[in-house]
C-alpha positions in Angstrom: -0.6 31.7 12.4 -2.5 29.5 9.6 -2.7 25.9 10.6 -0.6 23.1 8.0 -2.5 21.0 6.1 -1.9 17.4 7.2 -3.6 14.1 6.1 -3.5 10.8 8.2 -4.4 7.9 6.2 -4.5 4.2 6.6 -4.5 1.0 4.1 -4.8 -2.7 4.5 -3.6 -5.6 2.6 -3.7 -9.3 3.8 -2.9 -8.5 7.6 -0.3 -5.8 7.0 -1.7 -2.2 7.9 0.0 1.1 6.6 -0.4 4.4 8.2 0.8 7.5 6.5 1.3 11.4 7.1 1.0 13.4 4.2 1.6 17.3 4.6 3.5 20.3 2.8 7.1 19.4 1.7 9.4 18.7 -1.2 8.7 15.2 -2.4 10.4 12.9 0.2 9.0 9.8 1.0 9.8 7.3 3.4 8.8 4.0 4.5 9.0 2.9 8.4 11.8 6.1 8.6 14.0 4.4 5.3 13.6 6.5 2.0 12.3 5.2 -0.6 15.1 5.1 -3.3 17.4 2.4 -1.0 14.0 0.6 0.3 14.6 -2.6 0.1 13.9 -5.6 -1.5 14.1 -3.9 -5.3 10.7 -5.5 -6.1 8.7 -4.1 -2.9 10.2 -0.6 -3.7 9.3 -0.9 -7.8 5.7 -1.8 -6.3 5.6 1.2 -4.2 6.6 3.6 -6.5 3.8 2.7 -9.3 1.0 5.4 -8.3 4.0 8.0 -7.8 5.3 7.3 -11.7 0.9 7.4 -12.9 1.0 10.6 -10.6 3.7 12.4 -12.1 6.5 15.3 -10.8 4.2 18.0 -10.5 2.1 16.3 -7.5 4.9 15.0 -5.9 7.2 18.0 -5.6 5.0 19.9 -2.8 4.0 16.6 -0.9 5.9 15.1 2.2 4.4 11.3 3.3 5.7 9.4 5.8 4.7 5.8 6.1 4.3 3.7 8.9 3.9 0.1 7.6 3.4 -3.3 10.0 2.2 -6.8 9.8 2.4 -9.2 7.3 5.4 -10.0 4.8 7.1 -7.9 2.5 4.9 -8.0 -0.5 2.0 -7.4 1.8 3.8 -4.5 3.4 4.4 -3.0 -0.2 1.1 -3.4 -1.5 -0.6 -1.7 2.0 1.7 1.5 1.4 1.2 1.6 -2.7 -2.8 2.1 -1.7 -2.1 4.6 1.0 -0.1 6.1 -1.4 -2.4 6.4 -4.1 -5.1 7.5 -1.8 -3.0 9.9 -0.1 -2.6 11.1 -3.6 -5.9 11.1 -4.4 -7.1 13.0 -0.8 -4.4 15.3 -1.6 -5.1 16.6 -4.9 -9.0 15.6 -4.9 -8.5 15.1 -8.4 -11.3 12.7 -10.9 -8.4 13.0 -13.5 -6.3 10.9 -11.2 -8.7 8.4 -9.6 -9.5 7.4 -13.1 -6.0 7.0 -14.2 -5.4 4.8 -11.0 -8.4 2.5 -11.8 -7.3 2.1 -14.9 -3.9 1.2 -14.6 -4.5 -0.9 -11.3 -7.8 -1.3 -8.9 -6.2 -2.6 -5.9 -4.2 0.9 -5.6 -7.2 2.9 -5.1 -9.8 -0.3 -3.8 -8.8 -2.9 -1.2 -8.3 -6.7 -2.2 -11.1 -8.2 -0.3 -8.5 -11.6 0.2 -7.9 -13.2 2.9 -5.9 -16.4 4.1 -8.7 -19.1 4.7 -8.4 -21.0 8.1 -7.0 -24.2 8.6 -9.5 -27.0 9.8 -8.8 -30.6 11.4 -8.1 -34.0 9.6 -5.5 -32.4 7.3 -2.7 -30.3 6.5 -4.0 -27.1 5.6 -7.3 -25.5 4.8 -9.0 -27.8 2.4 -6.3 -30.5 2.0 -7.0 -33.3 3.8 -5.1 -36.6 5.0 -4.7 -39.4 2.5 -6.3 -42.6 3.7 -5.5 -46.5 2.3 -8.0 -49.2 2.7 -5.4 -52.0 1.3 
């Protein structure tokens, strides 16, 4: 018996991670076990779905991902599973044409957004503002 083909890939935005299983199937995709078309909010799921609707049908149809998504907030969340997404894609098909047409349209699907929150530090509120003083 042949072994399946099945991909494991992982993306990172902010601190939220996304893990996803790509192998044979009929185009369902689902996100921590809740399918795409009711994932909510509408915004997160519209963000999600941008490198399926640069991808086409024809890609799609005979794919099967599963994504396992963590950390962060919701935006974060939906941005870490539109890159493993895209590069699940991309792994999948091992197509230029694509790659290209992801770059153009966006970087961050196919690149990671280097970003990060910068620490907070003493004598102030939050990373670089700092307490008021008065001398009258």
């Amino acid at each position: 018996m042949p072994a399946k083909k099945v991909l494991v890939i992982s993306g990172k935005r902010k601190t939220a991670t996304a893990r996803a299983v790509v192998k044979p199937g009929i185009g369902r995709i689902r996100i921590n076990r809740i399918p795409l078309e009711i994932y909510e909010p509408e915004i997160a799921r519209e963000k999600i779905m941008e490198p399926l609707m640069q991808a086409g049908d024809d890609v799609l149809k005979q794919l099967d991902v599963d994504v396992k998504v963590s950390g962060g907030g919701y935006m974060g969340q939906a941005e870490a599973s539109r890159m493993v997404i895209a590069n699940a894609l991309l792994k999948w098909t091992k197509s230029s044409r694509l790659r290209r047409v992801f770059v153009e349209y966006d970087r961050t699907m196919v690149v990671g957004d280097p970003r990060r929150k910068e620490p907070k530090k003493f004598g102030g509120p939050g990373a670089r503002a700092r307490d008021q003083k008065s001398y009258r």
